[in-house]
N, C-alpha and C positions, 0 to 999 in steps of 0.2 A: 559465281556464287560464293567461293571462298572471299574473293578481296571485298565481297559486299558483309558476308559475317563480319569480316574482320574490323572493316568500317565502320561496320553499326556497334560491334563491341565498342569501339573505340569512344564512340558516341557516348554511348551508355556508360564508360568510367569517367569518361571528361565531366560529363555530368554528375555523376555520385560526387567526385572529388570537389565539384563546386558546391555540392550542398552540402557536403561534409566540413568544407572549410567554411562557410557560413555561419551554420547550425552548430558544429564542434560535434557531432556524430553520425555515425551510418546512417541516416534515415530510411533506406531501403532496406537495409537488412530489420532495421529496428519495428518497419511498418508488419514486415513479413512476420516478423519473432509476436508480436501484439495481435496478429490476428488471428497467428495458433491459438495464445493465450484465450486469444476472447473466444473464438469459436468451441475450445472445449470448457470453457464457463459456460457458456450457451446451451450445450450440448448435455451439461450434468444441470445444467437448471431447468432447464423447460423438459424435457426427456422423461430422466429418470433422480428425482430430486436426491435419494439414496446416493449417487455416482457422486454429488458434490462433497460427501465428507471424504472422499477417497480426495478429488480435486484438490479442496481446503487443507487436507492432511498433508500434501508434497507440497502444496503453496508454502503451508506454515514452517515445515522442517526443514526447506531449503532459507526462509527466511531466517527464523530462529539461529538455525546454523551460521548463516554469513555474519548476522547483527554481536552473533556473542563472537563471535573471530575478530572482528572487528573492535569491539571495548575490552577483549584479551590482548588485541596487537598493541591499545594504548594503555595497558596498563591495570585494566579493572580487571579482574581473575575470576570471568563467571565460570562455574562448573560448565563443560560443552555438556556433558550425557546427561544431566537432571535439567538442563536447560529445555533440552531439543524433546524430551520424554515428556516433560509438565507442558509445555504451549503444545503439542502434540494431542497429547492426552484430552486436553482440553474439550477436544472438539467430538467427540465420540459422545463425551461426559455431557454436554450441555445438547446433545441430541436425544439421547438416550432421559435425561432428567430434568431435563432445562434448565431455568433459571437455579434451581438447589443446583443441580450439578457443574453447572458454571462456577459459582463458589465455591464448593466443593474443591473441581481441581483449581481454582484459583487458590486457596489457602492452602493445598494440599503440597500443591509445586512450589510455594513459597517455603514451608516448612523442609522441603525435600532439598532445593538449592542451598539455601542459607545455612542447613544441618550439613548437607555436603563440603562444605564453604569450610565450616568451621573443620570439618573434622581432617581436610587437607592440612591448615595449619599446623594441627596435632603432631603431626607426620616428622620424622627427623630432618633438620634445615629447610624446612617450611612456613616457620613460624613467621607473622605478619605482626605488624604493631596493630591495637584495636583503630585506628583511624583507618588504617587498608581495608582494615578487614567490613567495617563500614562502608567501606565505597564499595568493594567488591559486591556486598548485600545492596545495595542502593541500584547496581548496574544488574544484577540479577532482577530484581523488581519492574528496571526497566523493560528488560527481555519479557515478560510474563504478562505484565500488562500491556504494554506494548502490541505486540503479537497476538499473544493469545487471547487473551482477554478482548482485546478490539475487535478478534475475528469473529470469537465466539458470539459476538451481537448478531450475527450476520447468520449463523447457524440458528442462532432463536428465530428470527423472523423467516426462515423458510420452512422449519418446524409448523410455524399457523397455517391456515387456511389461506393461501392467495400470496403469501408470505413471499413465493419466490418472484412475482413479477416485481413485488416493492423490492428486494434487491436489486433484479436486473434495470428497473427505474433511477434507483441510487446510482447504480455501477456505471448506466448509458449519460449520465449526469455529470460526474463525475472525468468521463472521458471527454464531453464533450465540453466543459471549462477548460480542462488540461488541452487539448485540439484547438480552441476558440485562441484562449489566453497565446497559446503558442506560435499563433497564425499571424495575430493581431499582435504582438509584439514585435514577431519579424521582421513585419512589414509595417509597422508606424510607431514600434517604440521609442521613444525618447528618454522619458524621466521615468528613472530607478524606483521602483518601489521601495524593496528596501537591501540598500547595495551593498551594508556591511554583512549582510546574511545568504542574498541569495541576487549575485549583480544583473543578473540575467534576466528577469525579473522587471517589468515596467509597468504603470500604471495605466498605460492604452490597453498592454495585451489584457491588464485586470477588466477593464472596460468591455474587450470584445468577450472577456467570458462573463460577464455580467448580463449583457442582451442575449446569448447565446442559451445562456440557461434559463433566463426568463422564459423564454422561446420554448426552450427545449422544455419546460416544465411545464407546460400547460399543457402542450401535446400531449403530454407523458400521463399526465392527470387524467385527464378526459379521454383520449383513447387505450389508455391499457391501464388504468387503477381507477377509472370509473369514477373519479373525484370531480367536484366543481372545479370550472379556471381558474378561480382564486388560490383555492392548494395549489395549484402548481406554480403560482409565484412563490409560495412560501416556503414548496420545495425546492425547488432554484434557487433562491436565495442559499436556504441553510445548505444546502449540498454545497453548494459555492464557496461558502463561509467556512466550515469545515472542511473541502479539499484544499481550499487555499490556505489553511492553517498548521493543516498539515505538512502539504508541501516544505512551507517555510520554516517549522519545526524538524522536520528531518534533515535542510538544508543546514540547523544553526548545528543538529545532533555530528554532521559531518563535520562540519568547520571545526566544532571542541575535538575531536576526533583524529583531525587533520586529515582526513582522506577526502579524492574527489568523487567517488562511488563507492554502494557498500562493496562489490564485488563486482565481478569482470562477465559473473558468471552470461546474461542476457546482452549480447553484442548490440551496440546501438542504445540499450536502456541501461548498462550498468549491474546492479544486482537488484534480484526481487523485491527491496524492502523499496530502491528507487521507484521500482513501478506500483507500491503499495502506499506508499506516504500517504495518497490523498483518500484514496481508501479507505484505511483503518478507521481514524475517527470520523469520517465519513459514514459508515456501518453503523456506529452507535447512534447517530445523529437522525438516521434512516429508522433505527427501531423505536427511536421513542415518537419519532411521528407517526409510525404504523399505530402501535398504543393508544396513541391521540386521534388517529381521523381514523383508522382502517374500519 
């Protein structure tokens, strides 16, 4: 029994190590780590809708946190504590008030960094030239829309009436490009989609998430948003359009940045903001369809 454990471990790293050099990470640890993830999204969305601003809240302050570490390590000087408090705060704000309180702490967090921002300068050998101190506010802005502001779309639409299955529609959308694109690329990619930004990246894998969410969106329409077949191409599509846009967009956000992940923190995935790219504007894209057909 032991040299037969021993064997099959053996098995089992031989194999991780060839998908790892493959792939370029964990995938087993990474599937494992995603499906915590998704099961307690799952669990605070259909359950007890209350439990996702708690979910949303640790999602955003570990995100917010890594994102502003990251444009500190290159150089843009975002406040960390008015950072991680405004996209934070956010999210209470726009459940509690909705759409006012969405703005609300949007301009609120905006006045609170950028005030912070300045008043660091003030400070003995702190003083920045007005060009820094521009970018600094510019990369702040980033943080807050970014993050918060993206997420908080997502908070509105489970706030309505029916509201959380059109997220968990978006989200299964969403995974299931990023899953298709990933699969379909591995195995038939060729030609780069776009290699100065993101080489990995092919126009097959864009293809298999293309019929995947087509697929996947009709489904999704007709058995759990009670929509005609036709919405569900047209949420396929835009989900598609919008996770892949994102994706690509966090890719260049790295590249100017210089790092290959925001953080280390999710083995296999990188840091949270990796596992959110497609996400974020994904959520907005989701709410103003609810607006439009719900």
């Amino acid at each position: 029994m032991e040299r037969q454990f021993e064997a099959t471990k053996a098995q089992i790293d031989a194999t991780s190590e060839r998908i790892q050099a493959r792939t370029g990470r964990n995938l087993i640890l990474a599937i494992l780590i995603g499906l915590v993830l998704g099961f307690a999204m799952l669990f605070s969305l259909i359950v007890i809708k209350e439990l996702f601003l708690l979910f949303g809240a640790f999602i955003v302050f570990f995100t917010s946190y890594e994102l502003t570490q990251a444009l500190r390590r290159s150089g843009r000087m975002v406040p960390v504590i008015p950072a991680v408090l405004a996209t934070v705060g956010m999210i209470p704000l726009t459940w509690f008030f909705g759409g006012a309180g969405q703005w609300l702490g949007l301009m609120g967090g905006l006045v609170l960094m950028i005030a912070w921002r300045v008043v660091e300068t003030l400070l003995p050998g702190r003083h920045v030239s007005g060009r820094q101190l521009l970018r600094d506010a510019g990369a702040s802005v980033l943080v807050l829309v970014y993050v918060g502001l993206f997420t908080s779309f997502t908070v509105l639409t489970i706030a309505r009436d029916g509201g959380q299955w059109w997220v968990l529609a978006f989200l299964i959308l969403v995974i299931v490009a990023d899953t298709a694109a990933y699969a379909s690329g591995l195995s038939f990619g060729r030609h780069p989609m776009a290699p100065s930004i993101s080489p990995k990246k092919t126009w097959e894998g864009f293809a298999g998430a293309v019929l995947a969410c087509l697929v996947g969106g009709v489904l999704l329409a007709v058995f759990m948003l009670q929509e005609p077949w036709w919405f569900g191409l047209v949420l396929g599509v835009s989900i598609l359009l919008s996770a892949t846009l994102g994706d690509l967009s966090e890719s260049l956000l790295k590249r100017d940045l210089g790092i290959k992940d925001m953080s280390s923190w999710l083995p296999g995935h990188g840091g949270f903001l990796d596992r959110l790219d497609s996400i974020l504007p994904s959520a907005v894209v989701a709410y103003v369809l609810f607006l439009l057909f719900a």
